[in-house]
Every structure is written in C-alpha cells, then in structure tokens.
N, C-alpha and C positions, 0 to 999 in steps of 0.2 A: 551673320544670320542667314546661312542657306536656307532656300527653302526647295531641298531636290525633290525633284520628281519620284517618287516609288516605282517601283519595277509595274505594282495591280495598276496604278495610272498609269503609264506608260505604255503598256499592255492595251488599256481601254483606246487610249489614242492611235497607237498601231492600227487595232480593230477596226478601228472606225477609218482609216484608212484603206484597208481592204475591203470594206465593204463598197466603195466610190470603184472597186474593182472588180462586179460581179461577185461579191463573198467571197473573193480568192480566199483558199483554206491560209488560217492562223498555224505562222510558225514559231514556236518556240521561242529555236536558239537565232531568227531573225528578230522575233521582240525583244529578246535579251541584246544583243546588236543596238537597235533601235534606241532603246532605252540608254544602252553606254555614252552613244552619240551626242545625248542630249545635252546641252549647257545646264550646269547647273543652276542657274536664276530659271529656267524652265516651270512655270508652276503648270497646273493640270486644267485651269479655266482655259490660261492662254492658250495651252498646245489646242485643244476642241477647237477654239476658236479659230485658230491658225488653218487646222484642217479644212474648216469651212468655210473661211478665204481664202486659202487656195483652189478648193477644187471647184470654187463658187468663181473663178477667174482662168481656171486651166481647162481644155479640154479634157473629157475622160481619159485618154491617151496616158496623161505625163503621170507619174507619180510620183508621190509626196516621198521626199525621204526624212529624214532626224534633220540635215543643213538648210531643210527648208525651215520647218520648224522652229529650229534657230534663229533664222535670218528673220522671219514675217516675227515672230514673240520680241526678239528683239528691238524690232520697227512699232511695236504694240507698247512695248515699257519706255522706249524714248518720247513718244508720242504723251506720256500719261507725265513727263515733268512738265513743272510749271514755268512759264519764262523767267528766265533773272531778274525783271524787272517787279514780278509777280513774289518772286523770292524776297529779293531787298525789301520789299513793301511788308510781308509777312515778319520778315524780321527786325523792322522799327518797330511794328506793334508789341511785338514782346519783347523790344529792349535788349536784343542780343546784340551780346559785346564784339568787337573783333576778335576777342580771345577765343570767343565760343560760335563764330560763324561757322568755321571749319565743319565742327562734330554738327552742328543743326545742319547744317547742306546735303551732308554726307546722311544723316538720316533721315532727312523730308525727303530725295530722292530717292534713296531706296525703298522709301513707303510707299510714295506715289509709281515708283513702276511696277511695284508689285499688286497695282491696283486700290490702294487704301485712299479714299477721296482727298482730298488735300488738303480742308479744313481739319482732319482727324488728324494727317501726316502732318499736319502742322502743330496740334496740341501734341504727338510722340515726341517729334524732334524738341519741343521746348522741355516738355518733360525729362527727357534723357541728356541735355545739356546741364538742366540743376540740378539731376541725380549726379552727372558726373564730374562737380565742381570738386576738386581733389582738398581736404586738407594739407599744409603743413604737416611735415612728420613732428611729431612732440621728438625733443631731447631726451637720450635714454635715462633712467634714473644713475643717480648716482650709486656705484656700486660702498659696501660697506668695507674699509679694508680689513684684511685680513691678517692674523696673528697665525704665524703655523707654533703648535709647540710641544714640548718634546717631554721625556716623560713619563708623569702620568699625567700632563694636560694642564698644569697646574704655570708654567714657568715658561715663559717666551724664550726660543733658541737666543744664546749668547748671553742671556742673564744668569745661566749655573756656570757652575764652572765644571770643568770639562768630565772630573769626578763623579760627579751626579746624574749629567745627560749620559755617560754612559755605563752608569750604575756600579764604580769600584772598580772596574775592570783594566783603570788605567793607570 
C-alpha cells in the first residue's frame, strides 16, 4: 500500500524549498529530479514538515535536497511506532494469535508511520488480520463420467459391432 508522493506535491515541497532561498526561480526538470528522488513511503504532510525542520536547524546557507527529505521523513515514521512492549500489550487485548501476529505487526506499523494514531492503527491491523483468515480450499466436485459415443449417439464405442459404428462400410 504505497502511498507515493505526486509530482503537484512534490513540486509544492520543492517550492517551498526555494523559497528558504530568496525565491530562487522554480525549475521544472529539477522538480521532476526532486520528485524521482523521493522514497516512496514519502507522503506530502511529512516532506513540509521535513523542510521546516531542516531549515528550522540549518543555516540559510545549506540546502535541502530529496536525501534529506528521506532521511529526516524517515526519522519522523520510526519515531511514530509504538514500542514492542506497547505492541505485545495491544495485541492481548485483542487476542491475536501467534499465527496472526506477523500480518497485525506488519500493518499497525505501517499505519503508525504513516501517521494514523495508534488506537485507529490498532483497530486496522485487527480488522485486516480477520479479514484475512484464509479458508480451507473446498474439494473439487466430483466430475460426472463420461460415455463418448459413436453413431448417432445412441450406443457406447465397443457395444456395436464393428458393422454398425462404421455404417456397412466394412
């Protein structure tokens, strides 16, 4: 469940990066750049935010590239999981199995870095672990057997005799 950045965000977040630069003129085929750069778990809250911690911490001077971006957004979605101990706890309460810790872990953290509070990324993940308790495949039906016959439809191959299935001709 990516959730990539669009080029119009990505573009906005650029912007807003040259602006911390006297309104250096917008380039294009540097925001198209910009934007390739980006990780895909990148969403468009975090990158803003990213910019206005970093230049909330850099002097004027430095500028922001797409790897900073990365790296600060990235340090923003580790920061938003919940501790193991906070996990285990969440999942007694709703009685997940070892079978099913796996899929609940795997989707309460990617809620929670993508920002979704962690009481809500906690009702997802239980939801999406009893959506995906798998049936049993049923056993195919039994097929009907099959009579091929010869003819005019009337007389199973090997019941005429050889005169008849091929009409006198023998």
């Amino acid at each position: 469940m990516s959730k990539r950045i669009k080029y119009s965000e990505a573009a906005l977040v650029y912007a807003k990066i040259m602006s911390h630069h006297g309104n250096a003129p917008f380039d294009d085929t540097d925001a198209q750049q910009f934007w390739h750069e980006l990780d895909d778990r990148v969403n468009p809250q975090d990158a803003l935010a990213a910019v206005e911690q970093y230049y909330g911490s850099h002097p004027g001077t430095d500028w922001m590239r797409s790897g900073d971006v990365n790296i600060i957004t990235k340090r923003m979605r580790a920061a938003r999981i919940p501790e193991q101990a906070q996990i285990g706890r969440l999942m007694d309460q709703a009685g997940i199995s070892s079978d099913q810790a796996l899929a609940y872990r795997r989707r309460l953290i990617r809620e929670a870095e993508q920002g979704t509070p962690v009481q809500e990324a906690h009702a997802l993940a239980v939801e999406a672990v009893h959506r995906q308790a798998i049936e049993a495949p049923k056993p195919p039906k039994p097929r009907p057997k099959l009579h091929r016959f010869a003819g005019h439809g009337q007389v199973q191959i090997g019941a005429m005799s050889i005169e008849d299935t091929l009409g006198g001709a023998a």
